[in-house]
N, C-alpha and C positions, 0 to 999 in steps of 0.2 A: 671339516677342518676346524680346530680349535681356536677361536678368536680371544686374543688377549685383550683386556679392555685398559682403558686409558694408558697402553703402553707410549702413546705419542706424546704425553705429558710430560715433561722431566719432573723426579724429585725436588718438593721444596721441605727446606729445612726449619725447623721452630725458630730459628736465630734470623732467616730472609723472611719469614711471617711477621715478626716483630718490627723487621724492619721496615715494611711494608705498613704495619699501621700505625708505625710513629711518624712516617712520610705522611699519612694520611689525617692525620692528628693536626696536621701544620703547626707544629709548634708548642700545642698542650701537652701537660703531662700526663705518660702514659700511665705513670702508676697514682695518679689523681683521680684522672677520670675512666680508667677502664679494669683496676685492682678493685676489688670490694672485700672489704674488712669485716669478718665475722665476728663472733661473741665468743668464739670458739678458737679462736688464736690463729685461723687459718686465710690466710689472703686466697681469696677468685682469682682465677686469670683468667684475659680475655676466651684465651682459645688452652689446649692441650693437644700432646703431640706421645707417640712411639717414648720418646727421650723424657719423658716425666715417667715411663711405666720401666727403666731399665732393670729394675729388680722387682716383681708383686711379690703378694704377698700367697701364698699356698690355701685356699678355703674352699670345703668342700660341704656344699651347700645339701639339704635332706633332697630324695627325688621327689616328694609328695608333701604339701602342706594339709593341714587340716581346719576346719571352719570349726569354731568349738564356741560354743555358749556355757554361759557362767548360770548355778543354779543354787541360793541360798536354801539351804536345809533347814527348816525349824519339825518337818514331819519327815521320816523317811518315806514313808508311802507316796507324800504327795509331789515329794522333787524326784522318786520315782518315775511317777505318772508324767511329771513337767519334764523330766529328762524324756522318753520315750516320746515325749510328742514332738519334741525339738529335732530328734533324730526322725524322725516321718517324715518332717518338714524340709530335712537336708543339714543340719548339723551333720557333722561326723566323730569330733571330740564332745565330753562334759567336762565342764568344772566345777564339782563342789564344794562349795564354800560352809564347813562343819564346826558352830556357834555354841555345841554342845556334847558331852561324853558318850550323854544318853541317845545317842544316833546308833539307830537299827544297823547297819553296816551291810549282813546280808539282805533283809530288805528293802533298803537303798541300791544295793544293785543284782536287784532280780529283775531276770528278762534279758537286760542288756545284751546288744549285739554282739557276738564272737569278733574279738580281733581288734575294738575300737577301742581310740587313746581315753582315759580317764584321771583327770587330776584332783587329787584331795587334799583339800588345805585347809587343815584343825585350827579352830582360833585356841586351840589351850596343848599342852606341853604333856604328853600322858605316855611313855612307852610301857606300859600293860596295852594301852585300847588298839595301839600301833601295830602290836606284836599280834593282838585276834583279828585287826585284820587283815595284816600278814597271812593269815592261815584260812580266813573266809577268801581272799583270791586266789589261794596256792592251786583250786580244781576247774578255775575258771579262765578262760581263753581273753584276757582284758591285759590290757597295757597301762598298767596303775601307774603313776608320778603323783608323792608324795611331796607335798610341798614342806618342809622345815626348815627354819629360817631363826633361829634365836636371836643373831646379831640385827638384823633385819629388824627382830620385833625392837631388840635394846633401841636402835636408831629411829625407828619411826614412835617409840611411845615413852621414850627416856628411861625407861625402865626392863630388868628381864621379865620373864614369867615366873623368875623363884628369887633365883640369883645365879651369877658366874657361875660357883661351882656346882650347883643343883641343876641347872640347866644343859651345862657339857657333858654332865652324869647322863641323863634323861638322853640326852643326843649321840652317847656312844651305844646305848641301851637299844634306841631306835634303829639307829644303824646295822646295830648288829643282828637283828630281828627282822630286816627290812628285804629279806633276799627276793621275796616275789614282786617287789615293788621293779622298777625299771629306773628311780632314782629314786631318793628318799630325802636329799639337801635340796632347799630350792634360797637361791640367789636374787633381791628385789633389786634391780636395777632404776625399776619405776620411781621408787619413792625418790629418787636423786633427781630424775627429769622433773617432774613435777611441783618441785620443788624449787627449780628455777636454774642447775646445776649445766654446766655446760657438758658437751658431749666429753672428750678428754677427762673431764670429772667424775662422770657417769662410769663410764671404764675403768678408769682407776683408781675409784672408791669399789667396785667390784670385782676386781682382781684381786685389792688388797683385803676386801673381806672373804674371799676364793682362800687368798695363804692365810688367811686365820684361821679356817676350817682344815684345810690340808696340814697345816701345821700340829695341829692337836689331832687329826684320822690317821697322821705318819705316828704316833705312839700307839695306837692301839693295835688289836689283831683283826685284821681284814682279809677273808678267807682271799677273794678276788679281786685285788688293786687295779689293775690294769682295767675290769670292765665295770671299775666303779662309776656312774653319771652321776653330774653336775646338772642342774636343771635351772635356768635363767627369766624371770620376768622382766620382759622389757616393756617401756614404754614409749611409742613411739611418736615422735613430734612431729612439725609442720615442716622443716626440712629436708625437704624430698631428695635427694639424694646424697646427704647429710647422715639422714637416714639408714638409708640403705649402706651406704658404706659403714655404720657404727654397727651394724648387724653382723657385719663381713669383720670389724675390726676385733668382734668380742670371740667371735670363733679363735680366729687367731692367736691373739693372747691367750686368749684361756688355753688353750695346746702348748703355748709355750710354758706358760709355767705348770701346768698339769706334768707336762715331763720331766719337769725337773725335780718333780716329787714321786717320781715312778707309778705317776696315776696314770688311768685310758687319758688319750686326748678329745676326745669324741663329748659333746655338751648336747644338751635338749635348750633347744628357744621356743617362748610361749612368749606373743606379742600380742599387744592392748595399744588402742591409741590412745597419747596423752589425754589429760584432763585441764592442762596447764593453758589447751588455745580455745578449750570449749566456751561457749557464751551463753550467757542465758536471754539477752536481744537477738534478735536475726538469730533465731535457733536452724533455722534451715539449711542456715547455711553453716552448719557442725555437720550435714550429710555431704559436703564437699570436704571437708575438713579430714575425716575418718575414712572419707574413698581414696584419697592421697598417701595419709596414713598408712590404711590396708595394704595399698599398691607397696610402700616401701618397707614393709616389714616380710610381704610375700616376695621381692626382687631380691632383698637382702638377706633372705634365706632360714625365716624361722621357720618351725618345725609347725606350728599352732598360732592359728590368729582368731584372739576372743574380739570380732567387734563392739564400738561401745553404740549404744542405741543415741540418735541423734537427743533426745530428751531424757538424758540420763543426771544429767546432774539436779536437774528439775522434779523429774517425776519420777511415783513409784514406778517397780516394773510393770509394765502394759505388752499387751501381745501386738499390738500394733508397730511401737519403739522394736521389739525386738525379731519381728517378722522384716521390717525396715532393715536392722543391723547384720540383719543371715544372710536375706535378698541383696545387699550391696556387695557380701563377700562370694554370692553364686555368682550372681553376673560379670564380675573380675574372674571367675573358676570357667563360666561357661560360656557367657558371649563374648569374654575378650581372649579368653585361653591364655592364663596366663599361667596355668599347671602344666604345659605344651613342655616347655625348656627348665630345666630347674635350675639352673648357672649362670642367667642371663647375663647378671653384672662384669662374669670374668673376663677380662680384658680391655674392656671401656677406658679410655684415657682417663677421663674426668674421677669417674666413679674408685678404680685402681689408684689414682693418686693420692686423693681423700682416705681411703681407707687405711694406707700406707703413713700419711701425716697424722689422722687421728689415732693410730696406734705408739706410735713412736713420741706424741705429746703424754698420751696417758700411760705410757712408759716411763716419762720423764715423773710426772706427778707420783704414780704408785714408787717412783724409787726413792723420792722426797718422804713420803710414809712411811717409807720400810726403815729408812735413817734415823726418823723421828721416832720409831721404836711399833711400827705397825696399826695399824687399824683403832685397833682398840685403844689404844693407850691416846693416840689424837682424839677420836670420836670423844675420849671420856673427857680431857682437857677443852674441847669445845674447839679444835682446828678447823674440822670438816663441816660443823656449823659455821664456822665463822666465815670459811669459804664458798661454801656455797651462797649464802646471804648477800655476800658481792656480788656474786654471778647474777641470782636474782633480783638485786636491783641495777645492776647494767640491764639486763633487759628489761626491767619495765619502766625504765629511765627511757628508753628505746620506743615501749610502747607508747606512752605518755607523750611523748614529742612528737610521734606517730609518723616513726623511721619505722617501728613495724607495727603492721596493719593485720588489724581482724574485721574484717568487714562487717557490717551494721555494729560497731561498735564503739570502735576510735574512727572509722571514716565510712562515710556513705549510711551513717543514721537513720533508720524509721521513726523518725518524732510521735507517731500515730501508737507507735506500739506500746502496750501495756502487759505486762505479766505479771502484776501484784495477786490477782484474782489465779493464777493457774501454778503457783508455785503448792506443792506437796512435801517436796523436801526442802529441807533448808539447804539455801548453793552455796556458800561461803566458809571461809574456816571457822569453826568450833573449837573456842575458846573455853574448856573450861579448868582453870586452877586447878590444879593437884601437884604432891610431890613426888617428883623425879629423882632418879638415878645422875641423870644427864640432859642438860637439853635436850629435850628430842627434835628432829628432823622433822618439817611441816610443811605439808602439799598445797597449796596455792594456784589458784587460777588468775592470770594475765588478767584479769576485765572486773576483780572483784572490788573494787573501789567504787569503779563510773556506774557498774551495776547498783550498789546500795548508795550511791548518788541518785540514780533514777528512778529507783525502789522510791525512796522518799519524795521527791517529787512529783512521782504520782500518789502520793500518801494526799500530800498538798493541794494539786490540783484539785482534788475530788470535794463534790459540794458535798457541804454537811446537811445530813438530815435535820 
C-alpha cells in the first residue's frame, strides 16, 4: 500500500509563515533584523516559498561539465607535452593561452584525444592565422572554441588591437573562416567581476556587448545563423548561490536576445574562480575559497571549469598548485558526484527566485544602455567605468569596516606570517602609463591595500645587516 507522507499536516502558506515569525520577533522588525541587503540590489528573505517561484525562468543546463586547465604557449611542442600530461592526470578540456603568431598550430595539437573540448585564445587580432587553423582542425576529431573578443580587449586595455574599423574587418573575416571552430566570439564576463562590478552589472554589461556583436554579424553573410555560438567567460565569486543563479540568469538572457536577432539561442560557459576574494596572507584558505567557487559554477551550469591554483596570484605555475586545482575539481566529479544530476538548481525556491530578480535588474541596466545609445558609445564616454568604480568601492567600503570577511585577512589574522621572501609574481595592479583609447576597465583584488600595508611592515620589522 502506498503511504502518503505528511498528508496529516495542513498546508501553511508564506503569508502564516510570516506571521509566525513576526509573533516570534516580539516586537522587532522584521525587515531589520531578518532582510539582508546585498550589493547587488537584492533583499534575503528569511525563508522562500512555491509563491516566489510563480513563473521561472526556462534554463537548460549542459549534461556534462568539464575540468579544463589553462596552458600558456611560448613553445608548441612543450604546451604540447604539458597539455598531454594534464590530460593523464584527469584534465578533460585544454586552454591555450597563444602570446604569439608564430605558434606551430598543428604541433600544438598532435596526439590530442579524439572528441576533447579545446579552447584557443590569441592575444593578437590575425584572420590569415585564424583561417590555417580553420583548416589544421577541419581532419581532426577536437571541439575547438575560439576565443575573440575585440570589445573585450577595447574594455580591458583602453585601446583596440588596430582600431574600430580594422578590427570588425579582422572579425567579420574570422567569422567567416571560422566553420570548424564550435564558436569563434568569446564574451569576458570576468573582467567586470573582478573588477568589483556587481552581478546585474556583470549581465548587463554582457548582453549589451552580446547586441554589439549581433548587431554588426546581422549585416554580414552567415551561412548558419541559427547554429552560430556565443561562448562566455565567467568569473565566479564568493557568492554561493548568488552564483549559481547568475550562471542560470546568463543562459537566459543571452536566449532572449539571441532570438530576437534570429541567432541559435544555445551559449558555451567556461568558468574560472574570481581573483577579486583571493589573498596572498592565509593563502590556504583561497583552497576553500575556489572549492565553493567550483561547486557554484558546476550547480549553475557551465559547460567548462578552469580551476585557479590556490597560489596563483603569487606564484609561477608549479605542478604542485596546479595538481591541487584538478585534484579539488575530481573530487566534487567523483567523491561528491556532483556530475550525477546535471539541473540540480531547477526548481529550488531560493536559488529560482535569485535568478529571476538578477535577470530582470540586468534587464533593467542593459535597457538604460541601449537608451544611452549602446555599449560602446557609454564604454567610450566613460559610463561603465564610472559605474562600476561605485560598485567597487561599496564593496571594499564593506570590506574595510569588515561587513565582509576574507579570513586571515580583515579577520582572524596570522601575525606570524610573512610572504615577502616567497612572492614570484608581483600580486597587485600594474600600473604602468600609456595612452588610451579609453579608460580601460581594471581588475583588483579586495585585500590589495592591507597586503602592501603588511608587505612593508615586514620590510621594517626585519633587522638590518
Amino acid at each position: 500500500m502506498k503511504q502518503l507522507l505528511f498528508q496529516e499536516f495542513e498546508e501553511v502558506s508564506a503569508k502564516q509563515w510570516k506571521q509566525k515569525i513576526q509573533a516570534d520577533l516580539k516586537g522587532e522588525d522584521y525587515n531589520e533584523k531578518l532582510v539582508t541587503k546585498t550589493l547587488h540590489g537584492i533583499d534575503i528573505k528569511p525563508f522562500y516559498s512555491s509563491e516566489d517561484i510563480e513563473e521561472t525562468l526556462k534554463v537548460a543546463n549542459p549534461p556534462h561539465w568539464n575540468i579544463c586547465e589553462k596552458v600558456y604557449v611560448t613553445s608548441a611542442e612543450a604546451a604540447n607535452k604539458k597539455a598531454l600530461d594534464k590530460l593523464r592526470k584527469g584534465t578533460e578540456a585544454i586552454w591555450f593561452i597563444l602570446p604569439s603568431i608564430e605558434i606551430d598550430c598543428v604541433k600544438l595539437l598532435e596526439g590530442l584525444p579524439r572528441g576533447i573540448s579545446i579552447y584557443i585564445k590569441p592575444e593578437f587580432l590575425d584572420s590569415a592565422f585564424i583561417k590555417e587553423l580553420n583548416q589544421t582542425i577541419k581532419d581532426r576529431d577536437l571541439k575547438v572554441y575560439l576565443q575573440t573578443d575585440i570589445i573585450g580587449k577595447l574594455a580591458r586595455t583602453g585601446n583596440w588591437f588596430d582600431n574600430l574599423r580594422s578590427d570588425h574587418e579582422e572579425l567579420e573575416k574570422i567569422v567567416q573562416n571560422s566553420a570548424n571552430f564550435q564558436s569563434s566570439i568569446s564574451v569576458n564576463l570576468a573582467l567586470y567581476q573582478n573588477a568589483g562590478a556587481t552581478i546585474p552589472q556583470q549581465l548587463a554589461y554582457t548582453l549589451a556587448q552580446v547586441t554589439e556583436y549581433l548587431n554588426h554579424l546581422s549585416k554580414i553573410d552567415l551561412k548558419d545563423r541559427k547554429n552560430f555560438t556565443f561562448q562566455f567567460y565567467v568569473s565566479v565569486g564568493s557568492d554561493y548561490f548568488f552564483e549559481i543563479s547568475k550562471i542560470r540568469a546568463l543562459r537566459w538572457l543571452f536566449a532572449t536576445v539571441a532570438k530576437e536577432f534570429d541567432f541559435g539561442n544555445t551559449c558555451h560557459i567556461i568558468a574560472e574562480p574570481t581573483k577579486r576574494s583571493k589573498t596572498l596572507y592565509d593563502y590556504n584558505v583561497n583552497l576553500l575559497r575556489t572549492t565553493t567557487e567550483g561547486m557554484s559554477a558546476i550547480l549553475g551550469g557551465a559547460d567548462s571549469i578552469c580551476n585557479m591554483p590556490y597560489d596563483a596570484i603569487y606564484h609561477k605555475d608549479n605542478e604542485f598548485g596546479d595538481r591541487i586545482a584538478r585534484n579539488q575539481l575530481l573530487i566534487m566529479r567523483n567523491e561528491s558526484y556532483l556530475d550525477k544530476v546535471s539541473n540540480v538548481a531547477e526548481g529550488t525556491y531560493y536559488i529560482e527566485s535569485l535568478t529571476k530578480q538578477l535577470a530582470e535588474k540586468a534587464l533593467e541596466i542593459f535597457k538604460e544602455i541601449e537608451k544611452g545609445g549602446g555599449f560602446l558609445k557609454e564604454l567610450k564616454s566613460g559610463i561603465i567605468q564610472k559605474k562600476i568604480k561605485e560598485s567597487a568601492t561599496a564593496e571594499h567600503e564593506k570590506f574595510n569596516n569588515g561587513d565582509l570577511v576574507l579570513i586571515g585577512t580583515n579577520k582572524f589574522k596570522n601575525l606570524q606570517d610573512r610572504m615577502q621572501d616567497d612572492i614570484e609574481l608581483y600580486p597587485f595592479l600594474k600600473k604602468n602609463p600609456r595612452k588610451t583609447l579609453i579608460e580601460p576597465i581594471l581588475e583588483k583584488r579586495l585585500s590589495e591595500e592591507s597586503e602592501q600595508k603588511r608587505l612593508e611592515e615586514e620590510k621594517q620589522s626585519q633587522p638590518t645587516q
